[in-house]
N, C-alpha and C positions, 0 to 999 in steps of 0.2 A: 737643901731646902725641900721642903711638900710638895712644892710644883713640879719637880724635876720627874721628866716622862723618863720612867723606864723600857719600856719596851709601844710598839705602835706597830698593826699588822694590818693590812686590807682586807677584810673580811666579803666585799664585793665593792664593784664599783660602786665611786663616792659611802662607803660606810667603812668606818676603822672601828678598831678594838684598842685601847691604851691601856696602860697602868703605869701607875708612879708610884714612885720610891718608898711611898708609905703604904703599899697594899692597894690602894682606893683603883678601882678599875671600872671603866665602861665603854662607852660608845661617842663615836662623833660620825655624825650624816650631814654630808652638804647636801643641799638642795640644790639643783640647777644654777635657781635663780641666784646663788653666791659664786658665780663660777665665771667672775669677771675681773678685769683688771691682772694684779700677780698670780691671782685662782685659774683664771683662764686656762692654763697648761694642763688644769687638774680635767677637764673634759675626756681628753683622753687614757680609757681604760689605761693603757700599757704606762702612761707616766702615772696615774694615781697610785697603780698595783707598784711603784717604786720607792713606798714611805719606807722611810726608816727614824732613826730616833737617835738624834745627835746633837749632843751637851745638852740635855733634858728639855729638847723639843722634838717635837714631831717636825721632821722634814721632806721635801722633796727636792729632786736635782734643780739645776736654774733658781736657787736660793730662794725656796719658796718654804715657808714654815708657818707655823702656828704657837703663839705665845700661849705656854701653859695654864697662867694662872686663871682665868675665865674659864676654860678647859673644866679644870680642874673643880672649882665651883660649880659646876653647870653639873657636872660627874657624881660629885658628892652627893647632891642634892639630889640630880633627880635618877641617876644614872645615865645620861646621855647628852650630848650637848649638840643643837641642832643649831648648825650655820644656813639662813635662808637669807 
């Protein structure tokens, strides 16, 4: 499927770099203000710098991930998808 993240890097704290299976790549930036609840862990630098990208999701350790398909829409369109 189109949704499926290929690759997801930290580019600084709370900002990544994606791309999926089909070429389409850009950006996702949390904003603080989303960085509650299962995001919470993402606060700190040294766990966010630990994304990786596994079965075509962006993930972090303590099962924390982000569903593609939004991602991906928000990507196409505008090149960036900003979680606040």
């Amino acid at each position: 499927m189109y949704y499926d993240v290929t690759e997801a890097r930290a580019l600084e704290h709370l900002r990544l770099a994606v791309r999926f299976r089909d070429g389409v790549s850009g950006e996702v930036v949390f904003k603080p203000s989303h960085l509650f609840g299962v995001f919470e862990a993402l606060k700190d630098p040294t766990v966010f710098a630990k994304v990786t990208c596994e079965d075509g999701f962006v993930s972090w350790p303590g099962d924390v991930d982000l569903a593609p398909d939004a991602m991906y829409d928000a990507i196409k369109r505008d090149g960036c998808w900003t979680l606040d």
